[in-house]
C-alpha positions as CSV (number, residue, x, y, z in Angstrom):
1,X,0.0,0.0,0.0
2,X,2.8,2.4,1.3
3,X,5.0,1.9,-1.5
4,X,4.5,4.8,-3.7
5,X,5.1,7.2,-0.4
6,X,8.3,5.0,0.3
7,X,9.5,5.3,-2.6
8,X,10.1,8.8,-3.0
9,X,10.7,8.4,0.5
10,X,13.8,6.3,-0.3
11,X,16.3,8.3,0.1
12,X,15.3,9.7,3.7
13,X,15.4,5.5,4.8
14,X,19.1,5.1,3.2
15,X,19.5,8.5,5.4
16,X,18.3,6.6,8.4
17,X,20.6,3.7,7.5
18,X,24.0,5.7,6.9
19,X,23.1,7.4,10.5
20,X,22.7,4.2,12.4
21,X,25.7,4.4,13.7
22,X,26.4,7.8,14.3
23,X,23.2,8.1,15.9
24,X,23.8,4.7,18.0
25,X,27.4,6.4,19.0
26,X,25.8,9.2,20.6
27,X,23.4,7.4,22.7
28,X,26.1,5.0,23.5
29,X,26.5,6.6,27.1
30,X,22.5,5.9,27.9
31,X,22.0,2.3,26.3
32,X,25.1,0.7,26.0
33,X,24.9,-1.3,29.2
34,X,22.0,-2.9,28.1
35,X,23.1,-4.1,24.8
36,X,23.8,-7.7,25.9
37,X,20.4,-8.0,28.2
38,X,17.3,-9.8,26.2
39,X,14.3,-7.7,25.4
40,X,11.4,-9.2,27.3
41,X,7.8,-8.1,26.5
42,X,7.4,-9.9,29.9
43,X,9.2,-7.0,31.5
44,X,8.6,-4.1,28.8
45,X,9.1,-0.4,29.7
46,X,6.1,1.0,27.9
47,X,5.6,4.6,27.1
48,X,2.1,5.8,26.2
49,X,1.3,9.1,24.6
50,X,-1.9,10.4,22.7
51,X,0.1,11.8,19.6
52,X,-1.4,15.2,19.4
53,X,-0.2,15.8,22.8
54,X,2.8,14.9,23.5
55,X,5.7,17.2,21.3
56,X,4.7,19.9,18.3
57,X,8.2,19.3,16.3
58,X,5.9,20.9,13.0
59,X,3.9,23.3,13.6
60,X,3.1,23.6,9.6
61,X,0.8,20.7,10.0
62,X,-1.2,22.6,13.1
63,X,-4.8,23.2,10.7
64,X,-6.4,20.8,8.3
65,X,-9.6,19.8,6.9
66,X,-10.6,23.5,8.0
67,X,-11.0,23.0,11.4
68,X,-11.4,26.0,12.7
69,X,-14.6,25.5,14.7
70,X,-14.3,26.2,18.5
71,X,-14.0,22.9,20.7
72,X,-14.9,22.6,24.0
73,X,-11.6,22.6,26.5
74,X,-9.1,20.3,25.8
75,X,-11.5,18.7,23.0
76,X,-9.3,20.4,19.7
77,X,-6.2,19.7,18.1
78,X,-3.3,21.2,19.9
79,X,-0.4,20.5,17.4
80,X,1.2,17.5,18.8
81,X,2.6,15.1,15.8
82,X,4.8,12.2,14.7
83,X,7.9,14.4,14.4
84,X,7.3,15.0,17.9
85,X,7.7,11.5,18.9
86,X,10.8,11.2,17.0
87,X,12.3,14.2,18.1
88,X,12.2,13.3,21.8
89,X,14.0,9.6,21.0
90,X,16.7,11.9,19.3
91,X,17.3,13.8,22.2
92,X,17.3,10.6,24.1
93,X,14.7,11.5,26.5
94,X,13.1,8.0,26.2
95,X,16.3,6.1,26.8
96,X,17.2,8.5,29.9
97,X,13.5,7.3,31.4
98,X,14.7,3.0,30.4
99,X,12.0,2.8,28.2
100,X,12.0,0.6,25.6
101,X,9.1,0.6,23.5
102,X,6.1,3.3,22.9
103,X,2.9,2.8,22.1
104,X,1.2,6.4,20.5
105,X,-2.8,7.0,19.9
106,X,-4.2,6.1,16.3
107,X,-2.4,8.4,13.5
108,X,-4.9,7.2,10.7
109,X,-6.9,9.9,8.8
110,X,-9.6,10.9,11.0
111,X,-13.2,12.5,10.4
112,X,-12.6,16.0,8.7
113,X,-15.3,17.5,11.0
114,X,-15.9,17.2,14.9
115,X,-19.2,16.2,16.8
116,X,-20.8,16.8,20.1
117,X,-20.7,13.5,22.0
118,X,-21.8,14.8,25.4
119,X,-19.7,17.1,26.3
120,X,-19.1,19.9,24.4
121,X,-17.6,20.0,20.6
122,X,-14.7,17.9,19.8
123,X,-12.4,17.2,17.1
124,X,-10.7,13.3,16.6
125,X,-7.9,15.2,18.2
126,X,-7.1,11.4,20.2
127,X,-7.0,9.6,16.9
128,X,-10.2,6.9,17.4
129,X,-12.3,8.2,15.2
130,X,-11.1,6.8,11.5
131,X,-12.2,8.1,8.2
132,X,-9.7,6.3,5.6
133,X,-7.4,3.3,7.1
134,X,-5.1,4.1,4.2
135,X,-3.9,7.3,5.2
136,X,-2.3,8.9,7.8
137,X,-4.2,12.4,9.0
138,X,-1.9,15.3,8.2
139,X,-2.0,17.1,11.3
140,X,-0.3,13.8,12.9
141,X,2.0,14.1,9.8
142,X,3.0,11.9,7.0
143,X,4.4,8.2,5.7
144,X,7.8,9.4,5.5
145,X,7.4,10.5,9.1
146,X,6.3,7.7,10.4
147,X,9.1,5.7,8.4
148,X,11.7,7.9,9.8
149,X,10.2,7.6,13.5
150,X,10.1,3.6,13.3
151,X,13.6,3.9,12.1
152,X,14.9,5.8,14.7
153,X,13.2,4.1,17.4
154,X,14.6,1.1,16.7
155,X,18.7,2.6,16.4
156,X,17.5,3.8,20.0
157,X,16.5,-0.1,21.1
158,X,13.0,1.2,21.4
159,X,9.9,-0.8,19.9
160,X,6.8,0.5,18.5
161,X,3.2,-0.4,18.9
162,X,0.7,1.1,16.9
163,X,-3.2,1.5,18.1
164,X,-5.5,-0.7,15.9
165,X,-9.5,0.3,15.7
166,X,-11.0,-2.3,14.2
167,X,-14.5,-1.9,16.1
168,X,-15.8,1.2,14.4
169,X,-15.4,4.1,11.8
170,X,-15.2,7.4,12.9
171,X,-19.1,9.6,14.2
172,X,-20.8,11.0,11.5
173,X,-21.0,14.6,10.7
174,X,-21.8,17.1,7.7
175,X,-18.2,16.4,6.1
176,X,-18.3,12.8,7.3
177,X,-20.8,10.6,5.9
178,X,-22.1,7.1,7.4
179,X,-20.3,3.9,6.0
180,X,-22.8,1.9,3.9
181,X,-24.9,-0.8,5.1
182,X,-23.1,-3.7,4.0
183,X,-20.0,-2.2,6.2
184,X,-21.9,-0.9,9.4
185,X,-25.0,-0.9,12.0
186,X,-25.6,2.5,13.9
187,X,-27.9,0.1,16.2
188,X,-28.9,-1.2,18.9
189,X,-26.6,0.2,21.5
190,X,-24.4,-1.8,23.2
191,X,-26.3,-2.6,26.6
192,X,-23.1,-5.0,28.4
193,X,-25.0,-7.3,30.1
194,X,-24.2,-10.4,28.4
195,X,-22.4,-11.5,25.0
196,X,-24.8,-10.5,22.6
197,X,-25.5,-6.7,24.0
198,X,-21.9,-6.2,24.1
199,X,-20.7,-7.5,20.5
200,X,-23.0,-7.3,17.6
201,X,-24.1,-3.5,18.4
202,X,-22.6,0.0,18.4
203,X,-20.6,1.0,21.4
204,X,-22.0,4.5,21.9
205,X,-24.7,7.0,19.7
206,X,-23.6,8.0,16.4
207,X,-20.1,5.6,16.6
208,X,-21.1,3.2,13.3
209,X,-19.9,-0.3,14.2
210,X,-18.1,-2.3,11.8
211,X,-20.0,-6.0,10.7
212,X,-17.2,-7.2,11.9
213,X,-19.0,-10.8,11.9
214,X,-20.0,-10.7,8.3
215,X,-18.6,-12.9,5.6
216,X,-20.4,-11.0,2.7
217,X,-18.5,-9.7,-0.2
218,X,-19.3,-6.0,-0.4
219,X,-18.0,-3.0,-2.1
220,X,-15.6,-0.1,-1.3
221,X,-17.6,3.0,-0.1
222,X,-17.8,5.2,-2.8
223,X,-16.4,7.7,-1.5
224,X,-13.4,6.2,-0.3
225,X,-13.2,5.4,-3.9
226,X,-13.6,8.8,-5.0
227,X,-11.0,10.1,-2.4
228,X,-8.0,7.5,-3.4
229,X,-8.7,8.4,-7.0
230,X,-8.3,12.3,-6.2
231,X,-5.1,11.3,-4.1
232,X,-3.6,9.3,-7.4
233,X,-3.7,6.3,-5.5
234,X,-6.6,4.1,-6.5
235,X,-4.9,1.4,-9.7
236,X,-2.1,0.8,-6.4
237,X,-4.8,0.4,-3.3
238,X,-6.8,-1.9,-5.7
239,X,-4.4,-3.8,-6.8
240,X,-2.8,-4.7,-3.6
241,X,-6.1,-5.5,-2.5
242,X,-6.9,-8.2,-5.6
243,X,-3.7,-9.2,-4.3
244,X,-4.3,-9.6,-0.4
245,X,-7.3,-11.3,-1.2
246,X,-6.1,-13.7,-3.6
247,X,-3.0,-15.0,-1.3
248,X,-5.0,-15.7,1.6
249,X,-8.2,-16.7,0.1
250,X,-10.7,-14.6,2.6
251,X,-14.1,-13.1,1.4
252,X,-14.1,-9.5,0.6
253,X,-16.0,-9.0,3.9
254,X,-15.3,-5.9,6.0
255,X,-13.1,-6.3,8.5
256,X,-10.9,-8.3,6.1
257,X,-10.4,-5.3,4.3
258,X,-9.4,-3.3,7.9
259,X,-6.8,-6.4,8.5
260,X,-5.1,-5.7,5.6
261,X,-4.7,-2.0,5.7
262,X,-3.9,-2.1,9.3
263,X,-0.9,-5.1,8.9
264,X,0.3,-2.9,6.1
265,X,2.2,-0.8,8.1
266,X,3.9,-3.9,9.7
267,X,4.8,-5.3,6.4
268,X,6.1,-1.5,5.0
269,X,7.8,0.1,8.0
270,X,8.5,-2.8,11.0
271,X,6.2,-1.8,13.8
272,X,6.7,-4.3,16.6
273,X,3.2,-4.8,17.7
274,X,-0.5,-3.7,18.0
275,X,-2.3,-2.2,20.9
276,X,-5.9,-3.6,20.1
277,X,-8.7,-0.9,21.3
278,X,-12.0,-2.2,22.0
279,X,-11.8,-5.9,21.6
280,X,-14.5,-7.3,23.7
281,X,-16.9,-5.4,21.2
282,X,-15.4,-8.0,18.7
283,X,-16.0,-11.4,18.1
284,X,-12.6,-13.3,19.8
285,X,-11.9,-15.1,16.1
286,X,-11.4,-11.4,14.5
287,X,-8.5,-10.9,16.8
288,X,-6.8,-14.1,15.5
289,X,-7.2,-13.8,12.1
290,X,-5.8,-9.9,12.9
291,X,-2.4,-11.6,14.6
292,X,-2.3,-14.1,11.7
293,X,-1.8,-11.1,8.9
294,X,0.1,-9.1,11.5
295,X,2.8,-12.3,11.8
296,X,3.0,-13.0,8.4
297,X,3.3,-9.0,7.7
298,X,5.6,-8.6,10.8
299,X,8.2,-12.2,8.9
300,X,8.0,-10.0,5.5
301,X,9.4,-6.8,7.0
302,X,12.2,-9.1,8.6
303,X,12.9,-11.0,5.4
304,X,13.4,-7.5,3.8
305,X,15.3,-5.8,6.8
306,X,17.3,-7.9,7.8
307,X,19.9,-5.4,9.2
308,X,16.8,-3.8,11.0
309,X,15.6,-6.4,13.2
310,X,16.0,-6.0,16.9
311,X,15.5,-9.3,18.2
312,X,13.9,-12.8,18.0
313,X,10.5,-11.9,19.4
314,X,7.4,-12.0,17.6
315,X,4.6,-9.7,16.7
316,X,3.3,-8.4,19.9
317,X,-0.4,-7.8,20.6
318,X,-1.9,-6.1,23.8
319,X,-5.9,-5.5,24.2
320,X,-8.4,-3.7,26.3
321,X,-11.1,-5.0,27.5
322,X,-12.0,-2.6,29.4
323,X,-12.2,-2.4,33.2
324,X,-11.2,-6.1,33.1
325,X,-9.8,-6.8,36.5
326,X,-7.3,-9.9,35.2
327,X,-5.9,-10.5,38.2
328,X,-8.5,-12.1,40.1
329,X,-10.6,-12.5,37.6
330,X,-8.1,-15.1,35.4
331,X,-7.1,-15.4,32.0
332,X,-11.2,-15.5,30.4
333,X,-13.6,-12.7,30.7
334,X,-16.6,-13.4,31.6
335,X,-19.5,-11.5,29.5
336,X,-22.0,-12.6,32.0
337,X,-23.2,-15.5,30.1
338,X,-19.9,-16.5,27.9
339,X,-16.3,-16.9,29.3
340,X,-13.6,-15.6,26.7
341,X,-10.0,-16.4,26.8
342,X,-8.3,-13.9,24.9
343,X,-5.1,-14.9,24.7
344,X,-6.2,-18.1,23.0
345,X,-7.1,-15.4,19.8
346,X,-4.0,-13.9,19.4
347,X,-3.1,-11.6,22.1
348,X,-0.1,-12.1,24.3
349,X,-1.2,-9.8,27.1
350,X,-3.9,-8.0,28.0
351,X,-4.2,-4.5,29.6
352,X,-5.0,-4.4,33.6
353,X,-7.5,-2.4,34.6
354,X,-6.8,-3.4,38.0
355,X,-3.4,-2.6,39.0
356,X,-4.6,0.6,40.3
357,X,-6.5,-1.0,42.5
358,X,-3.9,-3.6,43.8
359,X,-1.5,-0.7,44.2
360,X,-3.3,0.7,47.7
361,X,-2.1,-2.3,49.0
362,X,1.8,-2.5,51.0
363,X,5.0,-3.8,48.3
364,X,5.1,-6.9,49.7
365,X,1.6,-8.2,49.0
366,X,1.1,-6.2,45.9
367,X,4.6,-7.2,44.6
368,X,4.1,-11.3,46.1
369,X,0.6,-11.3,44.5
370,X,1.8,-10.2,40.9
371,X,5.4,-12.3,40.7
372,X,3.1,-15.5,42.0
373,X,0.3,-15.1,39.7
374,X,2.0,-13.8,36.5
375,X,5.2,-15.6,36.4
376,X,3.9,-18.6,37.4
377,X,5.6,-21.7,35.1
378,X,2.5,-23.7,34.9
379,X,-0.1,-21.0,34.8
380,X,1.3,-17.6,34.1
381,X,0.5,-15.4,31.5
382,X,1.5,-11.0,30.9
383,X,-0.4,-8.3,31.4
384,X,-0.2,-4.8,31.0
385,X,0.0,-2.4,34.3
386,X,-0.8,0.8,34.3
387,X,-2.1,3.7,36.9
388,X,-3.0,6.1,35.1
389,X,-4.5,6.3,31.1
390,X,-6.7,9.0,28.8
391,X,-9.7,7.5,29.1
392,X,-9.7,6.2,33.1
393,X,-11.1,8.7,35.2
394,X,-10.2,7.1,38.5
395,X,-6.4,7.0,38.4
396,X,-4.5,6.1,41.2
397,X,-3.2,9.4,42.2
398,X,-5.7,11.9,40.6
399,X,-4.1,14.9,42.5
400,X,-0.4,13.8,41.9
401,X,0.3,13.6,45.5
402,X,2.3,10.3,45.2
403,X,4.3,10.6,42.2
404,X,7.8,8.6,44.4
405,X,4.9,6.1,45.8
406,X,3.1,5.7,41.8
407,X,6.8,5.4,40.3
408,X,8.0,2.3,42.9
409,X,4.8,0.5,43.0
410,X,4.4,0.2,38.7
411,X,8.2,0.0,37.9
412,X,8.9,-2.6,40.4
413,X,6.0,-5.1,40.4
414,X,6.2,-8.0,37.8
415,X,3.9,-7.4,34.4
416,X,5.1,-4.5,31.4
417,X,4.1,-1.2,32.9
418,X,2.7,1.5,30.7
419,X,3.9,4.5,31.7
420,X,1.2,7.5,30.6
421,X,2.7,10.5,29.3
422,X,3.6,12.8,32.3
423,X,3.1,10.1,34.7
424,X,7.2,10.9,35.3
425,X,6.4,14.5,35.7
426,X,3.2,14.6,37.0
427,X,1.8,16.3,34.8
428,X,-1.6,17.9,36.2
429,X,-4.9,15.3,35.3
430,X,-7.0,18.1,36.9
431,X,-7.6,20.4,34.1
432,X,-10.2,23.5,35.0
433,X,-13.4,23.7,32.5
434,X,-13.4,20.1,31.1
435,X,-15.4,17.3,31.1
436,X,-15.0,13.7,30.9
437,X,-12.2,11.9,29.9
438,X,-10.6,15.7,28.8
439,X,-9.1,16.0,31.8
440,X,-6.6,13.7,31.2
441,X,-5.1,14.6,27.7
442,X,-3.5,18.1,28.7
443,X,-0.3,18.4,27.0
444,X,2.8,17.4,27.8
445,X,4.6,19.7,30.7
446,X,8.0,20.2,29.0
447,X,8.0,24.0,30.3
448,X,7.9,22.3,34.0
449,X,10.6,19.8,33.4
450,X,12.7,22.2,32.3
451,X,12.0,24.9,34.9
452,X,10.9,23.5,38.0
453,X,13.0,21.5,40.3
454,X,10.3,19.7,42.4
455,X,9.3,18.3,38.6
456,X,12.9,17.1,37.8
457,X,13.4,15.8,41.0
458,X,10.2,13.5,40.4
459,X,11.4,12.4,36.3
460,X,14.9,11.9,38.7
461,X,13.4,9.1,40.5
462,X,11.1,7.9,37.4
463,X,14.5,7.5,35.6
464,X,16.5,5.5,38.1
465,X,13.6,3.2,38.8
466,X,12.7,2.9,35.1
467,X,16.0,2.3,33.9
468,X,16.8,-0.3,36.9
469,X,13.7,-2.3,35.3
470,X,14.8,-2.1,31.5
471,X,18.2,-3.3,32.2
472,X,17.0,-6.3,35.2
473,X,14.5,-8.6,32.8
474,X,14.0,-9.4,36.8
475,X,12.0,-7.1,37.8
476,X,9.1,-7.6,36.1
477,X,9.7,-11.2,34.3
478,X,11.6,-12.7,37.2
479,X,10.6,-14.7,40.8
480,X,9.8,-12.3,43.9
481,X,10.9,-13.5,47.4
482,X,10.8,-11.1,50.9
483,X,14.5,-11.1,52.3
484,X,13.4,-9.3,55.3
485,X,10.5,-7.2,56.5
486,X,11.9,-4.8,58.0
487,X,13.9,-2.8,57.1
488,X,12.2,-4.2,53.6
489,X,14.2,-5.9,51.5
490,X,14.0,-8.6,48.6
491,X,15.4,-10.0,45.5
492,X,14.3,-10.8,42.0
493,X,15.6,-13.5,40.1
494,X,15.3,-14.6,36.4
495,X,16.4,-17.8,34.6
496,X,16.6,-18.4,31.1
497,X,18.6,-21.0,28.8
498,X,21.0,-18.8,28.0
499,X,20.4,-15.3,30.3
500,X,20.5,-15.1,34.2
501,X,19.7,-11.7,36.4
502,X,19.8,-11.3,39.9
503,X,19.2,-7.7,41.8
504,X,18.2,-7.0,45.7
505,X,16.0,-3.9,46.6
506,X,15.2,-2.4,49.5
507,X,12.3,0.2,50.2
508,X,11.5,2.7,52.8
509,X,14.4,2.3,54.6
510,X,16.6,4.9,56.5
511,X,18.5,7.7,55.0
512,X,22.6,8.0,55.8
513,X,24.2,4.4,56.8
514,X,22.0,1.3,56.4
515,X,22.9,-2.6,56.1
516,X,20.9,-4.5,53.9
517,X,21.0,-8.3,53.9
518,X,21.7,-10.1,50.2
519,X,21.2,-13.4,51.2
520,X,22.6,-16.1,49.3
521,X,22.2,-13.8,46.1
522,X,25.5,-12.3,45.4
523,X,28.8,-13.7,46.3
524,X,31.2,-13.1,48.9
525,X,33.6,-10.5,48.2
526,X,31.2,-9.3,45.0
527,X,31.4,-5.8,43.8
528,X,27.5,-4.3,43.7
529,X,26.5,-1.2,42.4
530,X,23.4,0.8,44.0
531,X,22.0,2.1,40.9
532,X,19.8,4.4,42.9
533,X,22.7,6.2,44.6
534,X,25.9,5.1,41.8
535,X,27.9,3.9,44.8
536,X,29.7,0.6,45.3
537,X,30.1,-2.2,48.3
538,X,31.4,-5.3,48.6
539,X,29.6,-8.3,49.8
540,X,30.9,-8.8,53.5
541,X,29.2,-11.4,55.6
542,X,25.9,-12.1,53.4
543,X,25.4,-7.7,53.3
544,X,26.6,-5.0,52.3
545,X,26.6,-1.6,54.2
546,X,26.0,1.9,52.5
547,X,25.5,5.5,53.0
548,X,23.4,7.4,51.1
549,X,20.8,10.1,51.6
550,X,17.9,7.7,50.1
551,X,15.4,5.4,51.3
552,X,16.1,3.2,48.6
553,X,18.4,0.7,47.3
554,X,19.0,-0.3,44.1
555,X,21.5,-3.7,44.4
556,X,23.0,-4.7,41.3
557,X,26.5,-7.2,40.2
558,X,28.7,-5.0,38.6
């Protein structure tokens, strides 16, 4: 699909590729000590950002589609973009924070005009609202962006996961007109009380919901049609679609058609995975057919990169169902009347709605509970933590009174984290004048972090805690045991067949000189390094002794 923009984007990706190494040299200082340690998704550093506003790198893409009509607060396009993204992984503000991959709100075209859905006008500002799968909207920025941010991202040791809508099109306004028949419903609304009123309907009013169950052959829209032939695109788009559908022999129904223009940008630029939205409202064999295309797409790229890839690990796909509390709940939702096991469709984690929950509790039982259910031989599976998100209106710390507390809970408990943008800066999610969900999607507080010391001393402690994590597969892959209670202190340990990783941590304990056991974890006579305070000991009768002015310890063999 993308190869007429990459193409004449060609000589930007041979740019990319001459730079590798200069750009790789540079960074050298903030990832070279974890070039030799496996990337787990197990134990993955995730950084989430809604695209538009995060980082305005080009402000020449700021109006489109003429819209110019006044949003309610927060509910407008703000400027953020692609070349925003990227330009924070150049300056290596990513790496600094030990993240290693990013996952960034939908960047497909979205509905030229905006719609009142309850709380004031709004824009598709947040990306969920698509118009044309094919394209990507301009005021998020263009293919050779997105190429050149992929590209980069991986010379940094960072993956990328892309948001797939699959449920539904974008609302329907006077620029925007309803799908056809064939392709959607507009009713009844989704009711959640059982299988039925949850899948086969439309999530909310005036959000038309793809047949996603059909296996009729229907047409293109027409105006999708008209709009690729006005682009120059159409001969390409349909011909890679005769093709699509010729190699792998599915009907011409639609969510065949989404499939295929979503795992396109696997196949033409490398992403590393999918962030599914909405997948209960989908039947549990669309998500497998989905991972299917996006492995076969994800082995393509590979075959044709092959100085690109990062690692062994397949195509990685993470879902929300939302406010599914996976921990005590177990690997199958339960619609009320049908049990679904996601991860036996294609997903290799799922999102946890209840981690925020979990983290009132003390470390020891929130960190036990997680390392014994989730890295469990016989019955574990992953899961995606998280605290705070754009669409979660009970966050753990609402007020960002506990930003040290919200850091040490999510980056030390076993699962990936997701860390929401401005979580490390806690940036306000108490925005004056807005409604809803608005509240949460303020932009990004760069003027703080550069200006205000109580902010930096906050990213500080994000950045030693995150970076711990993305260089200890441990921490969030590994086995959790209590070395003592108090002063608290335990260990992590994680085994492999070809990769071993130890550390010992210690919370809440007392600032200047402390002792802290190590057990029979590091040898006698070893060399550790407190990454919280970059100070050494040595190993002296099973501990070692240190003085720092922290509470916490950070125990690593040098």
């Amino acid at each position: 699909m993308y190869k007429n923009v990459l193409l004449t984007g060609a000589f930007l990706l041979v740019l990319f590729t001459s730079c590798k190494q200069s750009n790789q040299d540079q960074t050298s200082d903030t990832i070279a000590s974890s070039t030799d340690i496996p990337f787990l998704w197990e134990n993955a550093n995730l950084y989430f950002l809604l695209t538009d506003r995060f980082n305005n790198a080009d402000q020449t893409n700021d109006l489109n589609f003429n819209r110019t009509l006044e949003t309610a607060p927060m509910r407008g396009f703000q400027g953020g973009d692609i070349k925003g993204i990227t330009e924070k992984i150049k300056e290596g503000y990513f790496n600094d924070l030990g993240i290693n991959a990013i996952w960034f709100t939908p960047v497909v075209e979205q509905i030229h005009g905006g719609t009142d859905e309850g709380t004031g006008f709004t824009y598709a500002f947040h990306g969920y609202w698509t118009k044309d799968w094919t394209a990507l909207d301009p005021n998020f920025g263009t293919m050779e962006d997105l190429a050149e941010l992929v590209s980069i991202a991986h010379q940094h040791g960072i993956r990328i996961v892309m948001d797939a809508v699959i449920n539904h099109t974008g609302p329907v306004t006077a620029q925007d007109k309803v799908w056809p028949n064939d392709w959607v419903r507009t009713s009844p609304k989704c009711e959640f009380n059982s299988y039925e009123t949850a899948v086969p309907c439309a999530l909310v009013e005036n959000l038309p919901d793809i047949l996603t169950e059909s296996n009729e052959n229907v047409e293109l829209p027409k105006e999708l049609i008209e709009k690729w032939k006005k682009e120059g695109r159409y001969e390409l788009e349909m011909a890679e679609l005769d093709a699509f559908f010729e190699r792998t022999g599915y009907p011409r129904a639609p969510r065949f058609y989404i499939i295929k223009w979503l795992s396109d940008f696997v196949r033409d630029f490398g992403i590393d995975g999918f962030r599914a939205d909405t997948v209960r409202h989908i039947e549990e064999e669309v998500w497998a057919e989905f991972k299917k295309e996006c492995e076969t797409a994800f082995a393509d790229w590979k075959q044709q990169n092959t100085d690109q890839i990062l690692d062994d690990n397949k195509f990685y796909m993470v879902g929300e169902v939302y406010g599914y509390n996976i921990i005590s709940s177990g690997k199958s939702f339960d619609f009320g009347d049908v049990k679904v096991n996601y991860y036996d469709h294609g997903f290799d984690s799922m999102i946890n709605f209840e981690f925020k929950k979990s983290a009132n509790e003390n470390y020891e039982s929130l960190f036990s509970t997680y390392s014994e259910v989730l890295n469990n031989e016989a019955s574990g599976f992953q899961v995606l933590n998280y605290l705070t998100s754009h669409d979660d209106g009970s966050p753990f710390d609402k007020e960002r009174n506990k930003p040290y507390e919200t850091a040490t809970k999510l980056l030390l408990s076993a699962g990936s984290v997701q860390v929401y943008y401005g979580d490390e800066s806690a940036r306000g999610l108490i925005i004056e004048g807005t409604q809803g969900d608005a509240t949460l999607r303020s932009f990004m507080n760069w003027e703080e972090i550069e200006t205000n010391p109580e902010t930096q001393a906050i990213l500080n402690h994000w950045q030693k805690l995150g970076t711990f994590r993305r260089n200890h597969p441990s921490i969030g892959a590994g086995q959790h045991l209590m070395i003592s209670e108090s002063p608290y202190v335990f260990e992590r340990t994680y085994t492999s067949e070809t990769f071993k990783d130890a550390v010992v941590i210690g919370l809440n304990l007392k600032k200047g000189a402390k002792t802290i056991s190590v057990a029979k974890i590091f040898e006698e006579g070893a060399t550790l390094n407190d990454a919280y305070s970059n100070t050494t000991a040595i190993v002296k009768n099973g501990s070692v002794d240190l003085d720092t002015p922290f509470t916490i310890v950070l125990l690593e063999n040098l």
